[in-house]
Structure formats: C-alpha cells, structure tokens
C-alpha positions as CSV (number, residue, x, y, z in Angstrom):
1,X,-1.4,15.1,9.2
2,X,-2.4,18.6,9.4
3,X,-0.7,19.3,12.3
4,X,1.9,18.1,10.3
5,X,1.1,20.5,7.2
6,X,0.7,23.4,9.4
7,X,4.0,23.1,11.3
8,X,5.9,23.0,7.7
9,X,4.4,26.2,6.9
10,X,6.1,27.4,9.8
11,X,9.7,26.0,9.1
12,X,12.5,28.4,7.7
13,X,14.6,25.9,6.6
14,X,15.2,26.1,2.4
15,X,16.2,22.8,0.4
16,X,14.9,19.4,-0.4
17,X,13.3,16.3,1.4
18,X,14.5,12.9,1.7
19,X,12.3,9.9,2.3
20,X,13.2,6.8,3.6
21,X,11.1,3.5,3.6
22,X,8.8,4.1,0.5
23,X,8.1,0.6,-0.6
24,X,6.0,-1.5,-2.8
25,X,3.7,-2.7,-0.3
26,X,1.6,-0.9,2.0
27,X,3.4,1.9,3.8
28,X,0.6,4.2,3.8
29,X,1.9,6.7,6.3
30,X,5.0,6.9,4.2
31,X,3.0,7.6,1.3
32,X,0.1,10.6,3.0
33,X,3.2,12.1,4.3
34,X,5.0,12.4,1.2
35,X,1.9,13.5,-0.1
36,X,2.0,16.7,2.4
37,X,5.5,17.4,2.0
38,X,5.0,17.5,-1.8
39,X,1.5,19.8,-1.4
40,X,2.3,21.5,1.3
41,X,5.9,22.2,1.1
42,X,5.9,25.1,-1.7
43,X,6.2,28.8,-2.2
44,X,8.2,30.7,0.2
45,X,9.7,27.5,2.1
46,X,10.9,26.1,-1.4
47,X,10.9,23.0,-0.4
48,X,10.7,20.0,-3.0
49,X,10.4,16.6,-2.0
50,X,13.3,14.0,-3.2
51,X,12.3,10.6,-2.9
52,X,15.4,7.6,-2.9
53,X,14.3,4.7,-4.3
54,X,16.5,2.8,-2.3
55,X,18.2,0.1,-4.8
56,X,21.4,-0.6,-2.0
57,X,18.3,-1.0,0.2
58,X,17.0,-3.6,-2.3
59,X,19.9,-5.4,-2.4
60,X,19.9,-6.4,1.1
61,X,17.0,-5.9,3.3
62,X,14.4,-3.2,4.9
63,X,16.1,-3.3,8.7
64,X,12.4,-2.4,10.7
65,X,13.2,-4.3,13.6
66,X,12.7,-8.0,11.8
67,X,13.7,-11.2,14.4
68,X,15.1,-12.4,10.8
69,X,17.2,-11.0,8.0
70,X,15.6,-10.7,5.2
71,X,16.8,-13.3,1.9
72,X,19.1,-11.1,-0.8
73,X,17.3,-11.1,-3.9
74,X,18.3,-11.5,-7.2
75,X,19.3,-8.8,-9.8
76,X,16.3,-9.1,-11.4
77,X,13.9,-9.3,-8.9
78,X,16.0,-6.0,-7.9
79,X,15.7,-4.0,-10.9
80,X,11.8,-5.0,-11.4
81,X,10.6,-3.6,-7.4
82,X,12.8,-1.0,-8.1
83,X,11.3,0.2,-11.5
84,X,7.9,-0.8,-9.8
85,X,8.5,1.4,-6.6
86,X,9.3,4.4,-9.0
87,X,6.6,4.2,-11.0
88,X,4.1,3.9,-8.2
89,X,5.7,6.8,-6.2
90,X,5.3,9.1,-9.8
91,X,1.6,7.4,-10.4
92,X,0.7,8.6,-6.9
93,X,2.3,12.1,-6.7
94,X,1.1,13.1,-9.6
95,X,-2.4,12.0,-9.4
96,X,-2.8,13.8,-6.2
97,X,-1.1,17.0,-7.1
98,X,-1.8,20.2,-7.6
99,X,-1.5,22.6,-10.5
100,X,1.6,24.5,-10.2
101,X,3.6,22.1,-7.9
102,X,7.3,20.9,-9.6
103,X,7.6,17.2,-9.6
104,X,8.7,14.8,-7.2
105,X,12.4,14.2,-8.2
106,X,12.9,10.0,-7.8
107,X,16.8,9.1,-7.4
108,X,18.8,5.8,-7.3
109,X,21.3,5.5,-4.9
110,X,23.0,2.7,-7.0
111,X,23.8,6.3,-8.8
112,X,26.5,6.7,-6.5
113,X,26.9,3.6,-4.5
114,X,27.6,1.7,-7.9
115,X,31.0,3.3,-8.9
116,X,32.4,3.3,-5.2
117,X,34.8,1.1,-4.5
118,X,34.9,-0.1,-0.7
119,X,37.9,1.2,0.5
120,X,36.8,4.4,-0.8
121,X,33.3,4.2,1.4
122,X,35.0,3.1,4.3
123,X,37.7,5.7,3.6
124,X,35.6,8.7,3.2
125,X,32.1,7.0,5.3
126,X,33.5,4.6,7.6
127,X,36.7,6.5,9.2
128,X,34.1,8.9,10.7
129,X,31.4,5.9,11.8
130,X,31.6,5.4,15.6
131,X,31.1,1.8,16.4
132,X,29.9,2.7,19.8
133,X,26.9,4.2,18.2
134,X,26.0,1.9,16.0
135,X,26.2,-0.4,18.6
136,X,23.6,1.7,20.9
137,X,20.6,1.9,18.1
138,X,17.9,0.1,19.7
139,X,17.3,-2.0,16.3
140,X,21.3,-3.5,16.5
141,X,20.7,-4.3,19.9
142,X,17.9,-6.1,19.5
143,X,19.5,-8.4,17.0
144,X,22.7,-8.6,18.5
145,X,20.6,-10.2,21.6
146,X,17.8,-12.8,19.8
147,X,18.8,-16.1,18.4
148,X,19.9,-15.0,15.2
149,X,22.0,-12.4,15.9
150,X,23.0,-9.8,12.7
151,X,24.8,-10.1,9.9
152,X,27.7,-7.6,8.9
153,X,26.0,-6.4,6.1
154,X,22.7,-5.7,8.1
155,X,25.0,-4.0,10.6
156,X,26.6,-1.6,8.4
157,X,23.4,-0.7,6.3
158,X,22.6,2.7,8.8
159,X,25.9,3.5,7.0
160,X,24.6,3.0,3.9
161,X,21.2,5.3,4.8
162,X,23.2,8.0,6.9
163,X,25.4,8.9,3.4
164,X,22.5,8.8,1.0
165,X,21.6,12.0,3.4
166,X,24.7,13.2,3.4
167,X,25.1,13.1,-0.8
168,X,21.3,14.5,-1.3
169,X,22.1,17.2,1.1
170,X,25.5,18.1,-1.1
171,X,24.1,17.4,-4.2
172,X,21.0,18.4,-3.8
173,X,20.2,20.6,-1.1
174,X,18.4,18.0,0.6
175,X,18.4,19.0,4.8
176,X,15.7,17.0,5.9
177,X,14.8,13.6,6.4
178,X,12.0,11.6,6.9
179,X,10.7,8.1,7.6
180,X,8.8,5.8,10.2
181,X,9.9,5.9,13.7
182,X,11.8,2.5,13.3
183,X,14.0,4.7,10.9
184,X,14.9,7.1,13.7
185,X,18.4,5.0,14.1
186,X,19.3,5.3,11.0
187,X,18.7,9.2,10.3
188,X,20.3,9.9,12.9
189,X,23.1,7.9,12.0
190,X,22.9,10.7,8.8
191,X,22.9,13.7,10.6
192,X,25.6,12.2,12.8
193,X,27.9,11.9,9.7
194,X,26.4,15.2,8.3
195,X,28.0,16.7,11.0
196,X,31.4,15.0,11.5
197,X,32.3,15.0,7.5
198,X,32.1,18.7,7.7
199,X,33.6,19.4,10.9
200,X,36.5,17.7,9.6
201,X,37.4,19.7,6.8
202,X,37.0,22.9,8.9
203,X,33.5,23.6,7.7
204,X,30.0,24.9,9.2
205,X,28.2,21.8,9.0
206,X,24.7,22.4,7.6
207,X,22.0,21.9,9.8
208,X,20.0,19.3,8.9
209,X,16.8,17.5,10.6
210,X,15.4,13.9,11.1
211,X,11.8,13.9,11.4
212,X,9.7,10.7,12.2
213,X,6.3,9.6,11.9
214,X,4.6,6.8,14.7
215,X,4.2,3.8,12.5
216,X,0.5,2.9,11.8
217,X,-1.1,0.0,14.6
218,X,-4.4,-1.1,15.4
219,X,-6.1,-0.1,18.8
220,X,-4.5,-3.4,20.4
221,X,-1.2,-2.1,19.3
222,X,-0.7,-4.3,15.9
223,X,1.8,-3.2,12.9
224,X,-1.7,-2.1,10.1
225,X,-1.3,-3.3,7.0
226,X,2.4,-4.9,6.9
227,X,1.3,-8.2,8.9
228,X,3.4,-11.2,8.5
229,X,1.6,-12.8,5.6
230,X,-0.8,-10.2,4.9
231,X,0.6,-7.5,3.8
232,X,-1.5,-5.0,1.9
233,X,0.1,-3.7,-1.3
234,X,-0.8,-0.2,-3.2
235,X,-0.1,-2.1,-6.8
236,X,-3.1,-2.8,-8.3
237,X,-1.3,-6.0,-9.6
238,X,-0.3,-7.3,-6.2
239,X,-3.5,-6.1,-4.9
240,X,-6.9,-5.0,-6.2
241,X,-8.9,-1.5,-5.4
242,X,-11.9,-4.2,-4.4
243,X,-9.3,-6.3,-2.5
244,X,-7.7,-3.2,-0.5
245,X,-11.1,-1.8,0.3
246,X,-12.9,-4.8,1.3
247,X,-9.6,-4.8,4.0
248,X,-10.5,-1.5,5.1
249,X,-14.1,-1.8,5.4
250,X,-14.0,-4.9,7.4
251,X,-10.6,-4.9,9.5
252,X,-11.3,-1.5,10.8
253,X,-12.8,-1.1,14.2
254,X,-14.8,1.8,15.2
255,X,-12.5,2.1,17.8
256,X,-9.8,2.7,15.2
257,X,-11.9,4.6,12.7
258,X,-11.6,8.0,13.4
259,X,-8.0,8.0,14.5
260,X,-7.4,7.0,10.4
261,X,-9.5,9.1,8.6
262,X,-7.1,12.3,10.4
263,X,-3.9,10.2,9.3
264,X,-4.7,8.8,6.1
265,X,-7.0,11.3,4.6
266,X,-7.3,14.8,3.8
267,X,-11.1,15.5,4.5
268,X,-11.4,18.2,6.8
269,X,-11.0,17.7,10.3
270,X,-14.7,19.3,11.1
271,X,-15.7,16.5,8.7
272,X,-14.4,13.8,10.6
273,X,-15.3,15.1,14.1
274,X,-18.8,15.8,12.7
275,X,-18.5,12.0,11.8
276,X,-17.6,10.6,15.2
277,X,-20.5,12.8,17.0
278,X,-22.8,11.0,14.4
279,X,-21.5,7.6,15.2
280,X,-22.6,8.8,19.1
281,X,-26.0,8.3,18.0
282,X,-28.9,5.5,17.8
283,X,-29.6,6.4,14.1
284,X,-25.9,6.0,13.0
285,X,-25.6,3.4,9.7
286,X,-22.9,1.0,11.0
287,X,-19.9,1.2,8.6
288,X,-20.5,4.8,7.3
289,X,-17.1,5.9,8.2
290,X,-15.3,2.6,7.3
291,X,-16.6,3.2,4.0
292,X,-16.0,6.6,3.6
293,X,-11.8,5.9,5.0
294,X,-12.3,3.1,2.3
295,X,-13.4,5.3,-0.3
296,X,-10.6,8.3,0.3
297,X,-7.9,5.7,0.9
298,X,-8.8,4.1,-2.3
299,X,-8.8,7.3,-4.8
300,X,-5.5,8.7,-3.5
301,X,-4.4,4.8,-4.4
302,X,-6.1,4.0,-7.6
303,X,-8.0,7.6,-8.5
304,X,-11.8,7.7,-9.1
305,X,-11.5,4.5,-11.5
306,X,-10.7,2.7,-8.6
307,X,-12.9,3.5,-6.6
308,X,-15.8,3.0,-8.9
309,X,-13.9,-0.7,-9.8
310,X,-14.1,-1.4,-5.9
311,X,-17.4,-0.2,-5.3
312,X,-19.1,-2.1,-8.2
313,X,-16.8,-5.1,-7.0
314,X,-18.5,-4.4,-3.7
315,X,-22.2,-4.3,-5.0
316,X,-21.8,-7.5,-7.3
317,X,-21.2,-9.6,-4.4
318,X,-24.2,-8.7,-2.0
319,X,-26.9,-11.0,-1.1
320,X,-29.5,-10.6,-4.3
321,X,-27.1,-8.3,-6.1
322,X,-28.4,-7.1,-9.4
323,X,-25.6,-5.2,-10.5
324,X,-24.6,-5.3,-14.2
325,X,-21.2,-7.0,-14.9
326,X,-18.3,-7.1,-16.5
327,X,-15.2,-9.3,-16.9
328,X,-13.1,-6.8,-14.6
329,X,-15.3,-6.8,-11.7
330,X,-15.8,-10.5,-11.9
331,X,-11.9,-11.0,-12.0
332,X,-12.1,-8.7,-9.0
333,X,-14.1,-10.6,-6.9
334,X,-12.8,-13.8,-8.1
335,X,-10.9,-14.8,-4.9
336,X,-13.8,-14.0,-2.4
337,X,-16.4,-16.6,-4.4
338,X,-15.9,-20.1,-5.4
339,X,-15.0,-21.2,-8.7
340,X,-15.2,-23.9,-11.2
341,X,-13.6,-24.3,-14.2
342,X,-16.0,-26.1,-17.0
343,X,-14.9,-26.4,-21.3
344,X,-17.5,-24.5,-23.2
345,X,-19.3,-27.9,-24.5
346,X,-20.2,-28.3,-20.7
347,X,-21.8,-24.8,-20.5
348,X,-23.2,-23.7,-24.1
349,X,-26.3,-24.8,-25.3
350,X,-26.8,-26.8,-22.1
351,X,-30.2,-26.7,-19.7
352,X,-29.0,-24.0,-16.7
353,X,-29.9,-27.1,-14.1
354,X,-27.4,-29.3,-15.7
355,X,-24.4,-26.4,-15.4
356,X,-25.5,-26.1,-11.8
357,X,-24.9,-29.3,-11.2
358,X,-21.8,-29.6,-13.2
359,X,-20.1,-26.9,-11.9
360,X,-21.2,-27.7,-8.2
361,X,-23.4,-25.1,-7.0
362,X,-26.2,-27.7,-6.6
363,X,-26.0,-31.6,-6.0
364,X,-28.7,-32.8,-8.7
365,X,-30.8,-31.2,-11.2
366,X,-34.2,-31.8,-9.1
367,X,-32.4,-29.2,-6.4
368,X,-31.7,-27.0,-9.5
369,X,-35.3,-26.9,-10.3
370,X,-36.5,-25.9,-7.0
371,X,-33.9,-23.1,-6.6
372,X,-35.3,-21.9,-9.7
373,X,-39.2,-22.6,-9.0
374,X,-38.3,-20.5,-5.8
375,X,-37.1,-17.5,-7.7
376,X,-33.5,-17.4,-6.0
377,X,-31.9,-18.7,-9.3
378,X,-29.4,-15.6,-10.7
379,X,-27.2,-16.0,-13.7
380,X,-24.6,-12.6,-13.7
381,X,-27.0,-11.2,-11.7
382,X,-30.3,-11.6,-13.5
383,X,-33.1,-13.9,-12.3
384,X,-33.8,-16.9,-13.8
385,X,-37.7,-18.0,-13.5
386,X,-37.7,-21.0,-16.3
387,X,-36.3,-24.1,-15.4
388,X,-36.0,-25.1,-19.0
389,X,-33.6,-22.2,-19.3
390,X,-30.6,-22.9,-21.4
391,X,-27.2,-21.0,-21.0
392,X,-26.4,-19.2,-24.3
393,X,-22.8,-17.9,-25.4
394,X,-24.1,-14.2,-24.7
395,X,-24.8,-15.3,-21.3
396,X,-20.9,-15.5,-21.6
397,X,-18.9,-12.5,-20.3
398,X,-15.9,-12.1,-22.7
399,X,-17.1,-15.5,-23.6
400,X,-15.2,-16.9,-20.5
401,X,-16.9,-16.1,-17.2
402,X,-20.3,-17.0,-15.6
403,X,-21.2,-16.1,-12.7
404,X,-23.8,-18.2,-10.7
405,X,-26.0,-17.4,-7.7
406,X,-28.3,-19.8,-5.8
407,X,-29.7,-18.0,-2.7
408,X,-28.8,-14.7,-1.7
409,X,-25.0,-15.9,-0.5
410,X,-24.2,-19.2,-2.7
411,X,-22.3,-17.8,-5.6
412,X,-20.2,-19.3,-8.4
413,X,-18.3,-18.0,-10.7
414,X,-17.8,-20.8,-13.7
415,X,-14.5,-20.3,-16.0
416,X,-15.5,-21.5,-19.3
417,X,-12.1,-22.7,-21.3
C-alpha cells in the first residue's frame, strides 16, 4: 500500500476516482485502498475519490468469477444494503481522515440508470459494445463453459460498469478506476467505450486508466475473508469488533502475517520489518503480530471504541478471567460460550449450587459444592468461596445476564427472562 501511495504522488493525471466492488461484507483491500486514494490523493494531483454505490449492481449480482449467479433480491433488501453500504463507506472515510481532506463524494448509479429507457442504453452504450470482447473476458468464458452457463443479464452487466466510467468521467471528471483484479474485465470494458464514444463524435477521447489490486488469499492461495459461508463483514451489526478480531488473531498464520500488516495497515514499514526480525527469535511472544494486525485492522473498522469493546471481549473470556463486565461485552462473546436461558424465579434468591445445576454447568449440586470448595467457582468474573452463596438481582447485569465459570475454560452465560 505504500508503494501504492507513493506512485500516486507521482501521477499527473487531474480528476476524480472511481471504485468498484465496495461492499457490505469484507472487502478489505477495497476499503485500505480507498483509504490511500482519499489521504494520499490531494494537493497538487487534485484528486478526490468518487465512490459508486453500485445500486444496478444490487439489483443483479457481484460478477467475481461465481460457478453460480447470484439470486435477484428484492427492492427492499436493495434499498437497505444500499443505504447500509453508504453509510459505512462515510463512517469509514471519515473516521480515518485527515484534517483538511474534502469528502468522499458517494453516487447512485440508479441516478442515471433509472430514467433510461433500454433502447436508449443500447442506442447510445450498446451500438459501440463489441460482442467479440465481451465474449474474450476470462470471467464470461468461464461461465459460458461450466454447467450453468450465464444469464443475459449477467452477460451484459460489464456494460453496465464500463458506462458508470464513462458518465463519472463526463460528469465528474472522474479518469481513473479502480477495483479487485477480478474487475479488470469489466474496467476495461469502460475504457474501451471511453474511447469509442468519443472517437465517434470526432473527439480526443480522454485518457483514462484501470488500475487493479491482487485480491487478498491466504498463503495456500484461499479467497481471505469472503469464504463461502464465512464471510467476514465490517458492520458491526453483521459482525462484532470481538467477532472480527478473534478471526484475525486466530486464522492468521505467521506465514501470512507480515505480508498483511504492509497491505492492510498503515504502520510504518520499518515497524513491521522490525516485527518480522523479532518473530526470528527464541524470545518472540507467539501472536504479537496477530494481535497487533488485529488491533490496527479493528480501529480503522470500528475506531478506538472498538477496539477497546474487542479487547475487553477478548480478556472476559480467558481461562480465570477477572475482568469487570458489562452487558455489551457479554452480548459480544455470547456466541463463543454456551448459554441457557433460565426465568428470574429460577435464578434470584436461589443457592448458586442450585443455578449451576439448573442452568447445566454442573450435573448435581454435590459437584457444585466441590467446584466451589476448590476455589474455581466465578460468577461475572468474581470468585465464589461460600457454597451457601445465593445469586442476588445485582449479581444481575442489566438484570438479564449471568455469566458462569466453573474451571478456568467451562463458562456459561445464563439469560435470565
């Protein structure tokens, strides 16, 4: 990424940025490369980055190279991910900026897609499309040759990508693009009719640039973060700070390390080589870096907030924990422990052994006793040494969670309704 940063400094080109593939879930490279663009892209270059929140897109699929189209979602389910995308895109920009940096300008493309009618696209978009080349993009081909085959409207959607370039660039200046390499088709594709639309009205075409980012994978060459079934999200809704850094801490391979703190950070780059000599030798604390990419990956995400949220999350649920509480952190951890769901009769005023027992964490009160006789007894964290101890509604977070340890590792958390 500063490779990247430092070659913009050296471009002479004036205008805007387009982005392509900025979505809901995690697209991380996406998202530290807008980042750049936006920070580094000021002053004398006057650049200004434009990102499209793609609601054409929306309507029919993210082509990535998918054995499968992807189901057309409803109008509502349309208008909430795109509202969502543009709020998180503004959230994040501006929470990283800097002072003196103009903001991000978010379009629609239903903005102009919504009033065309389709002989006028395929009068003033389609007459200069060559089916030839939209035949040759690697993607088509692909699709055209497995089971499924395309669609006509996945087929046509580079058509629908190469004019948003082309109406940002006349509207707005815009003369460079940018996205995933799996995009490289389809900004081309933009270029392509950048070029023809203006040749054939006797005009200079503008010259205009695609620029493309390697996709983020794993040291055995896995997609990172957008797995079938496990894709990571930067909402806080879909996905919790604790959630997304418990991800990074634990899925990332020292092998891997290194190579993500220079792509999805900003520390310094002596920083992280300073890091990877350290990890070189026999004193090294397995999991520093992991938790430092998890820490820097989760305030450009979720700001210092998150962070401390994730890191409390983190502390609450290790062996013997004695961190202080709250309803937020338990919530957070909520799908990483067991749980039982008890009505407040079963839990207030009743002997602790008894709520062990009811809520499952031991099988009879006589274990209950011994756990406690033991000292490894915890109750939100705090250690129980009576075994005539009775649970009290203060013991109660927010009067409704409860959160039971029996041993270092055997935790409960007990939903009292």
């Amino acid at each position: 990424m500063l490779c990247m940063s430092m070659a913009l400094r050296n471009l002479t080109l004036h205008g805007s940025v387009m982005f392509t593939q900025c979505q809901l879930c995690f697209s991380s490279e996406c998202y530290i490369t807008l980042q750049v663009w936006h920070v580094c892209g000021t002053g004398s270059h006057n650049f200004r980055s434009k990102s499209c929140s793609l609601q054409q897109e929306c309507k029919f699929f993210l082509h990535t190279g998918k054995s499968a189209e992807r189901p057309i979602l409803s109008e509502d389910n349309i208008e909430h991910n795109v509202q969502s995308i543009q709020a998180l895109l503004q959230r994040l920009l501006s929470q990283n900026g800097e002072q003196g940096i103009p903001e991000p300008v978010l379009l629609n493309n239903l903005d102009w897609f919504g009033t065309m009618p389709l002989l006028t696209f395929l009068r003033q978009v389609g007459k200069f499309a060559r089916v030839g080349s939209m035949l040759a993009k690697d993607s088509v081909r692909s699709r055209m040759e497995s089971e499924s085959g395309i669609s006509y409207t996945e087929f046509t959607y580079q058509l629908l990508q190469g004019y948003d370039f082309v109406h940002l660039q006349r509207e707005h200046g815009c003369r460079v693009q940018i996205g995933g390499s799996d995009q490289w088709g389809n900004i081309t594709a933009g270029t392509d009719l950048i070029r023809r639309l203006g040749s054939e009205y006797g005009r200079e075409p503008p010259q205009c640039f695609g620029l493309t980012f390697p996709l983020l994978t794993s040291s055995d060459g896995k997609k990172w973060g957008k797995s079938e079934g496990g894709a990571l999200w930067l909402s806080a809704e879909k996905m919790s700070p604790f959630k997304l850094y418990q991800y990074l801490l634990n899925n990332t391979t020292d092998q891997d390390v290194i190579r993500y703190l220079k792509m999805l950070t900003f520390l310094p780059l002596d920083r992280i080589q300073s890091l990877e000599a350290d990890m070189q030798q026999s004193d090294y604390e397995p999991n520093t870096a992991q938790r430092l990419l998890a820490e820097e990956v989760i305030g450009f995400v979720h700001g210092d907030e998150g962070v401390s949220a994730a890191l409390t999350a983190t502390q609450a649920l290790q062996p013997g924990a004695t961190t202080a509480l709250d309803a937020a952190t338990l919530e957070a951890i909520a799908s990483d422990v067991p749980s039982a769901s008890l009505d407040k009769g079963q839990v207030v005023g009743q002997p602790l052994v008894q709520v062990m027992v009811a809520s499952g964490l031991q099988p009879s009160k006589a274990a209950s006793k011994r756990m406690i006789k033991g000292g490894g007894v915890q109750v939100n964290n705090v250690r129980i040494t009576s075994e005539d101890h009775e649970v009290s509604l203060a013991d109660l977070i927010e009067g409704r969670l409860l959160l039971l340890a029996a041993g270092k590792k055997n935790k409960l958390l007990v939903r009292v309704s």
